[in-house]
C-alpha positions as CSV (number, residue, x, y, z in Angstrom):
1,X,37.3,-12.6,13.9
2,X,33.9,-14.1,14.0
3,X,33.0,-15.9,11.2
4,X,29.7,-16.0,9.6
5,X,28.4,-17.3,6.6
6,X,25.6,-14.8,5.4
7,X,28.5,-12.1,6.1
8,X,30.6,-13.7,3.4
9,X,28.3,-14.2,1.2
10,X,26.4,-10.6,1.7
11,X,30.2,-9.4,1.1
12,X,31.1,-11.2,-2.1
13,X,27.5,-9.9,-3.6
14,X,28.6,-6.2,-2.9
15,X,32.4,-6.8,-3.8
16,X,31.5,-8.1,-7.2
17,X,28.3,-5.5,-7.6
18,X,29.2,-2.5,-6.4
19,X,32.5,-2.6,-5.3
20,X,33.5,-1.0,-1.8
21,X,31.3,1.7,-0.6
22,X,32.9,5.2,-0.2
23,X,32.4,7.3,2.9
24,X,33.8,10.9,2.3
25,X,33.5,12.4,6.1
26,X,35.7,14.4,8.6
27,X,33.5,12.1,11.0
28,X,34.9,8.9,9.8
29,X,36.8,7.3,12.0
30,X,40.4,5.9,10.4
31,X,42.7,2.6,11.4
32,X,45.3,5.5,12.4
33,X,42.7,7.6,14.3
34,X,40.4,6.1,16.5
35,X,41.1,8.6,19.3
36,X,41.2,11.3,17.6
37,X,38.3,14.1,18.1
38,X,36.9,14.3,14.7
39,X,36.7,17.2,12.8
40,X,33.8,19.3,11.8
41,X,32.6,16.9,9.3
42,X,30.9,17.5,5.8
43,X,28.0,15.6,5.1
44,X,28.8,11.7,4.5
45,X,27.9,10.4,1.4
46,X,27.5,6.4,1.6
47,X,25.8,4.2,-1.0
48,X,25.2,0.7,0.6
49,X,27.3,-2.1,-1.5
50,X,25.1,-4.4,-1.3
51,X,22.3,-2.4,-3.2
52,X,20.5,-4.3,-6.1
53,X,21.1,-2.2,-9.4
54,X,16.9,-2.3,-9.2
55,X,17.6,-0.6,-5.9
56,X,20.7,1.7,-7.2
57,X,18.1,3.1,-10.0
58,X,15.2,3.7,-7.6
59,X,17.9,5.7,-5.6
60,X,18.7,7.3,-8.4
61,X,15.0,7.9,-8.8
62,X,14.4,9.6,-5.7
63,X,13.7,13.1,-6.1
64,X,13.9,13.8,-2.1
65,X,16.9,14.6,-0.5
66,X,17.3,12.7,3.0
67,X,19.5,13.8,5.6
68,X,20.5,12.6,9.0
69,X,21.6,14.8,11.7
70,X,22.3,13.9,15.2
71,X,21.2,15.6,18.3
72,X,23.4,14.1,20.9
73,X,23.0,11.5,23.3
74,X,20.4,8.9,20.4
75,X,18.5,11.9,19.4
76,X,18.6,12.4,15.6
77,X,16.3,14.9,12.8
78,X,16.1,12.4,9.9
79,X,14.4,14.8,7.0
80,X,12.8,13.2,3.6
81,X,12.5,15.6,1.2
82,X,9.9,18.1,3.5
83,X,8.8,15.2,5.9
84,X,10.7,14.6,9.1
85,X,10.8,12.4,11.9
86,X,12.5,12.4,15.3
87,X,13.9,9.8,17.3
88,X,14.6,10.6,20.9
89,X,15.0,14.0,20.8
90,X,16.3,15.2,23.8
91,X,18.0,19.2,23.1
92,X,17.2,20.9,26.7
93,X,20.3,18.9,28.3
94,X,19.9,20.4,31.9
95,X,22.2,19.3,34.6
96,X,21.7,16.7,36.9
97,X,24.9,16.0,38.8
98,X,24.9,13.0,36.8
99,X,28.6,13.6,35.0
100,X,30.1,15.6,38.0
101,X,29.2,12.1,40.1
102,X,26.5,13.7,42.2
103,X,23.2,12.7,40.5
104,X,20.2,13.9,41.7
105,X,17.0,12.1,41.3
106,X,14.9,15.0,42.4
107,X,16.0,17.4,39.4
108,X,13.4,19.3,38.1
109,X,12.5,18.6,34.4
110,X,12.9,21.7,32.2
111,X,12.4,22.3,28.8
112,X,14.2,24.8,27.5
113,X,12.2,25.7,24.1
114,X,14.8,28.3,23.5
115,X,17.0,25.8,22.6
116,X,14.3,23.5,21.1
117,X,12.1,26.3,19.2
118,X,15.4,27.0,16.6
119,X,15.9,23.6,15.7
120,X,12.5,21.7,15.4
121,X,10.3,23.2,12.8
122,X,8.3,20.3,11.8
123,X,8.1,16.3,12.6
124,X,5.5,14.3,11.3
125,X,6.6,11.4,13.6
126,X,8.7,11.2,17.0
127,X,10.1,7.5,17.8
128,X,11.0,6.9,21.5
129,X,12.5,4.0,22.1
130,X,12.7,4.3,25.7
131,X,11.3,7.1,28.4
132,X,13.6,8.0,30.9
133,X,14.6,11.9,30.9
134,X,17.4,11.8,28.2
135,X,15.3,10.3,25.6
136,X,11.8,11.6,26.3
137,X,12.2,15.1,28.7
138,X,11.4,17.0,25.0
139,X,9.2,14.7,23.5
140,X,5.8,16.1,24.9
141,X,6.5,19.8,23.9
142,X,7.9,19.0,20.5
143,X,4.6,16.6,19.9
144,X,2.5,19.5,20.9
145,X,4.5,22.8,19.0
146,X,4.4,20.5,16.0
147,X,1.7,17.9,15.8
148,X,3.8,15.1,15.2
149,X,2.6,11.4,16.5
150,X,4.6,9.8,19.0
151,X,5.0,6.2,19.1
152,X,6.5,4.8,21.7
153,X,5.7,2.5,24.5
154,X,3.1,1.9,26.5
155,X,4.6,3.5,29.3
156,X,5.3,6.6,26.6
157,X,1.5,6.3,25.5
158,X,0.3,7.1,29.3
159,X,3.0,9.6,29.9
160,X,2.0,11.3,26.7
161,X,-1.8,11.4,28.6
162,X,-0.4,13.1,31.5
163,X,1.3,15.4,29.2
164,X,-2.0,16.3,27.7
165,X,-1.2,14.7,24.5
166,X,-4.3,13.9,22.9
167,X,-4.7,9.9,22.6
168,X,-5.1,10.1,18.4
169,X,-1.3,11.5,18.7
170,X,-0.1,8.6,20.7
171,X,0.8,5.3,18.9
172,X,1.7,2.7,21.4
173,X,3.7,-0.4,20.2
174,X,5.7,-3.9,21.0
175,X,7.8,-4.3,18.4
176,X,7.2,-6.4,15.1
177,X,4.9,-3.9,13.9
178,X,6.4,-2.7,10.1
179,X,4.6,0.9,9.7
180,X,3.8,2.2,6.1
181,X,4.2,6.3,5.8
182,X,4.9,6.2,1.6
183,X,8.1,6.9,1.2
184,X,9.1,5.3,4.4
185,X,8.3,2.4,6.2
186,X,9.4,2.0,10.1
187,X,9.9,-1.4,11.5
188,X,9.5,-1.6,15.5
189,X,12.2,-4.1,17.3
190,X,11.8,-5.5,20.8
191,X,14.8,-4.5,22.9
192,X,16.5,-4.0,26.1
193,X,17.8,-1.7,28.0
194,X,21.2,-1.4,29.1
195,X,22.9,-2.5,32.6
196,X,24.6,-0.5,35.1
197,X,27.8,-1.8,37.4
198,X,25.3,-3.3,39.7
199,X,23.5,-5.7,36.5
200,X,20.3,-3.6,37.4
201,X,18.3,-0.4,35.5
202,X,18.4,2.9,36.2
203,X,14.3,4.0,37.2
204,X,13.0,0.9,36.2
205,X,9.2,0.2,36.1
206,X,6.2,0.9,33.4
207,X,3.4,3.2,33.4
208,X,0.2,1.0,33.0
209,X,-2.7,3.8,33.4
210,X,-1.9,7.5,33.0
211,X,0.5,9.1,35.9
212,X,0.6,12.4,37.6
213,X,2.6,15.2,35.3
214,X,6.1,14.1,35.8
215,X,7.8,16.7,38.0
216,X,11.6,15.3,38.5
217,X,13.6,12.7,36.1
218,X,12.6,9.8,38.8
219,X,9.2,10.6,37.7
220,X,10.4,9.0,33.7
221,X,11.1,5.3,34.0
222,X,12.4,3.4,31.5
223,X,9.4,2.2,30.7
224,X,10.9,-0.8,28.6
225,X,13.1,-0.3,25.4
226,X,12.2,-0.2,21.6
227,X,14.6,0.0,18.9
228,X,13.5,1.3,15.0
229,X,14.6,0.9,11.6
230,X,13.7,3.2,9.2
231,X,14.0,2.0,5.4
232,X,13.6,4.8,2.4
233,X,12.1,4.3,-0.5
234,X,15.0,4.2,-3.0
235,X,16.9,4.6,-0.1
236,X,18.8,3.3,3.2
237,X,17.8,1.3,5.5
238,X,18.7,2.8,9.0
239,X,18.4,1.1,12.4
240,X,18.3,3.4,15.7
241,X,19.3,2.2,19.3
242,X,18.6,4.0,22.4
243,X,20.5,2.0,25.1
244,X,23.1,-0.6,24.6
245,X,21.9,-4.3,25.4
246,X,19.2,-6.1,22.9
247,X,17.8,-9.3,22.1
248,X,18.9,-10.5,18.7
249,X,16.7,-12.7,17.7
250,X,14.7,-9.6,17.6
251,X,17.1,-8.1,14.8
252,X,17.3,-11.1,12.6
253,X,16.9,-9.9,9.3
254,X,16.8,-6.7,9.6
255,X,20.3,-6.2,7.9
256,X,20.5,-2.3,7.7
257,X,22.6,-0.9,5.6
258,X,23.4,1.4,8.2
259,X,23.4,1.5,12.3
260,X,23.2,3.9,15.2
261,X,25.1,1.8,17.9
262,X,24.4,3.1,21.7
263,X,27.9,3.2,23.8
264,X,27.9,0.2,26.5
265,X,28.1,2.3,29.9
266,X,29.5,-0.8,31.8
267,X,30.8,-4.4,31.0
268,X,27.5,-6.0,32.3
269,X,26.4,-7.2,28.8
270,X,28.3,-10.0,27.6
271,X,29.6,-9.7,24.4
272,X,27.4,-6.6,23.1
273,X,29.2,-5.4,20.2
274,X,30.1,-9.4,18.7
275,X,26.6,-10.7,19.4
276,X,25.5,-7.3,17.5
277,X,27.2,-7.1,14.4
278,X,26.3,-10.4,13.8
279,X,22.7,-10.3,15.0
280,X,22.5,-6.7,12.1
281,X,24.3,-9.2,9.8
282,X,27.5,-6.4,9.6
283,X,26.5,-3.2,8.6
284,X,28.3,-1.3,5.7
285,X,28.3,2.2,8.0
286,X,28.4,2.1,12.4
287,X,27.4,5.4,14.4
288,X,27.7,5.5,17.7
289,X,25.7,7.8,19.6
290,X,25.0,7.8,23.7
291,X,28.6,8.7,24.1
292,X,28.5,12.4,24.7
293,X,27.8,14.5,28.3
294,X,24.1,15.3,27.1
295,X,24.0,17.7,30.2
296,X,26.3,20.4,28.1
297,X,25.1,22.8,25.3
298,X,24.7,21.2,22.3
299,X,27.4,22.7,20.3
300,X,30.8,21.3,18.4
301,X,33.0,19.5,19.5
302,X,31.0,17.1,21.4
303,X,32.0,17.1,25.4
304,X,33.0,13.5,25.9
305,X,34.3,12.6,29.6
306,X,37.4,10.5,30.3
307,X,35.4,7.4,30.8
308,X,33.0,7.7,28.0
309,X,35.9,8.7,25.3
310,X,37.2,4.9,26.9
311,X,33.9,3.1,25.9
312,X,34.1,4.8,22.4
313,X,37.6,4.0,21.8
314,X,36.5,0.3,22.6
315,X,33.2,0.7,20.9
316,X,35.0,1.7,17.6
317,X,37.7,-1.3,18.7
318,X,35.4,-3.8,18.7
319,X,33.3,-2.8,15.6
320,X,36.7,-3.0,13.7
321,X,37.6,-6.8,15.2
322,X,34.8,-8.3,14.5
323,X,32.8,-6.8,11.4
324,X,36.5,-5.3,9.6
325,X,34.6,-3.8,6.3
326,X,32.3,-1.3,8.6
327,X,32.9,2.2,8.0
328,X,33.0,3.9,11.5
329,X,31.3,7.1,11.5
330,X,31.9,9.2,14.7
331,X,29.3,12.4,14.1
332,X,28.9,15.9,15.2
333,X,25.8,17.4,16.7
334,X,23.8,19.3,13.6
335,X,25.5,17.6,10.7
336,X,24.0,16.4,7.5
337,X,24.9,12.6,6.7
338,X,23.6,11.3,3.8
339,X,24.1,8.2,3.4
């Protein structure tokens, strides 16, 4: 078990403040049932132990409700009180060949806004942290039924151009930036992408001026990779992943409370889930998301192939050897966590 000595301290202060937190899911993950498909799962109810009682009474304060819910893949509606924001939300899921091991390149983008239409009402603000099909295929359609801005890269700023996004809608940025909305802030985090089994990325390359319309998924490169932390007012702080390598000297001190961990697809990251626990300083709650086939419907249970049920299992494995007092939460598509 690693050791680490703002972990031990960070735990003593919750021990003797708050006690253990309580996580009261059919999503969470036990010792006794990490393979286990999880059931339909209530909404989670976690209050971060290490919470200040200035912070516990501001929570207690807060007359919004929040709610996470997650859309497959690392898409997820995060609603505060009647404001919303996406990140990654990818919901038209068409078929590639990708998870029946004949991926095609030259598949047409669709959006499928009956599938979309039903689920996004509103979003004030869309976060993308990278732009390859499964994280930004929606993104332009949802920006423009709903107004929302879309901050993203600068690959997603010129793609949001060829889109016909207007440029007052498009927020480019690095990472570093710590955005004010009110009742939410959102930090921006450098990160990376993750590796496939040849150490290389899938569509690599940046947009640096505005691109044809993108006609097939080759035509989304990743563009580079952000990561977000959302912290509410009275609230959680929340930190979002989109692929599963980062830099973390990036995350130093951003200790979320909690964190939605991206699946490693391969081995080609050394020690990805040690060097990230410590680098998030050992969150009280772990998701992890991009382990589902995003090119089914999205409906309960979750269709996980052989392979990527393996990388969970190991994910979930790994969280539990090296940061022990993380509650695993394995979600569902549609379901309200509160955390």
């Amino acid at each position: 078990m690693l050791e680490h000595r703002s972990y031990d301290r960070r735990r003593l202060l919750r021990d003797a403040a708050l006690g253990a937190a309580a996580v009261s899911a059919g999503g969470i993950v036990t010792a006794t049932a990490a393979h286990a498909t999880p059931a339909h799962a209530t909404p989670a109810h976690a209050t971060p132990a290490h919470a200040t009682p200035a912070a516990t009474a501001a929570r207690g304060r807060r007359s919004a409700a929040v709610s996470f819910r997650w859309w497959g893949t690392s898409g997820w509606r995060i609603d505060i009180g009647d404001r919303t924001v996406l990140v990654d939300p990818y919901l038209s899921r068409f078929d590639t060949g990708l998870f029946k091991g004949s991926f095609r390149p030259d598949t047409p983008l669709e959006v499928r806004t009956d599938v979309i239409d039903p689920l996004v009402d509103r979003a004030e603000n869309i976060l993308v942290t990278h732009t390859h099909w499964d994280h930004y295929n929606d993104v332009p359609y949802i920006a423009a039924r709903t107004g929302a801005r879309v901050f993203g890269t600068l690959t997603a700023y010129h793609l949001g151009l060829a889109y016909g996004l207007p440029s007052g809608r498009l927020a480019p940025v690095k990472g570093g930036e710590v955005l004010d909305f009110g009742t939410y802030t959102v930090e921006v985090v450098g990160s990376l992408h993750s590796r496939n089994a040849s150490w290389s990325v899938a569509f690599p390359g940046v947009r640096l001026s505005p691109p044809p319309k993108p006609e097939t998924v080759a035509d989304l490169p990743e563009g580079d990779t952000l990561a977000y932390q959302i912290r509410i007012a009275g609230g959680p702080a929340v930190f979002f992943m989109g692929a599963s390598d980062l830099n973390e000297r990036n995350l130093a001190g951003l200790a979320p409370d909690v964190a939605m961990v991206a699946s490693a697809a391969t081995t080609a990251t050394a020690d990805y889930v040690p060097r990230l626990m410590a680098a998030l300083d050992y969150p009280e709650v772990v998701v992890p998301v991009h382990w589902d086939n995003f090119e089914t419907r999205l409906t309960n249970p979750p269709v996980v192939e052989k392979t990527d049920r393996e990388r969970l299992d190991d994910l979930i494995a790994a969280v539990r050897r090296v940061s022990p007092r993380s509650r695993v939460l394995v979600p569902e598509y549609h379901t309200a966590y509160r955390f």
